[in-house]
N, C-alpha and C positions, 0 to 999 in steps of 0.2 A: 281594206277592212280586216281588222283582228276578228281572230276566234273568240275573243271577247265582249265584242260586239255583235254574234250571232246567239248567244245564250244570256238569257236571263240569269245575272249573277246573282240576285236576292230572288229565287227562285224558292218556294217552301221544300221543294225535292234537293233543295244543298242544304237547309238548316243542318243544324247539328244542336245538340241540346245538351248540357251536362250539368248533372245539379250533384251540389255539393252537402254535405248535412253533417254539422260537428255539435258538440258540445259549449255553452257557453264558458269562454277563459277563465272568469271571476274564480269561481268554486276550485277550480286544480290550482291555480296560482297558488291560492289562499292553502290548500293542502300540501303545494311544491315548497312552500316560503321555510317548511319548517326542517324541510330536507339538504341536504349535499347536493350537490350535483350528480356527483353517483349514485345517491339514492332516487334521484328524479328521473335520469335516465334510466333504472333498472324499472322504476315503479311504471314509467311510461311502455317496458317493452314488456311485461309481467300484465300489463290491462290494470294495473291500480289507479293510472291517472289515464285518464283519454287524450289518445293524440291528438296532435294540434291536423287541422283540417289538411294541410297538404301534402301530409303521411297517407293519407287515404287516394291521394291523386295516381302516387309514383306506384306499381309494382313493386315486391318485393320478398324475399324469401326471409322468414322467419330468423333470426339471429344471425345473416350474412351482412358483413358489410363490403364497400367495395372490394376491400384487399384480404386477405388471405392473412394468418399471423404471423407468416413469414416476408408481407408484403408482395408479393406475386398478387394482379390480376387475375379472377377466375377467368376461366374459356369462355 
């Protein structure tokens, strides 16, 4: 017998619940269509366009990207 077999694995004490909540794409597309790409990406980190929903999933700090401008990894 596994320990698998001793617990209730759909048990309501393992749920886990995660809700997600974005903005409908139509409206930013239609405001992004008329931009650059540079402009879309500024206007998305600036709150002019709303992120797309799986910006909201990831942590992250405010204008970091992975690498450093010198390419180094932060600590």
């Amino acid at each position: 017998m596994t320990s698998a077999d001793t617990i209730d694995l759909f048990s309501s004490d393992l749920m886990r619940v995660r809700i997600v909540e974005w903005q409908a794409p139509g409206p930013a597309a239609k405001a992004a269509v008329a931009m650059s790409g540079m402009e879309a990406m500024l206007a998305l980190r600036d709150g002019k366009l709303p992120p797309p929903p799986m910006a909201k999933r990831f942590p992250h700090e405010r204008g970091r990207t992975g690498a450093d401008r010198d390419g180094t990894r932060p600590a």
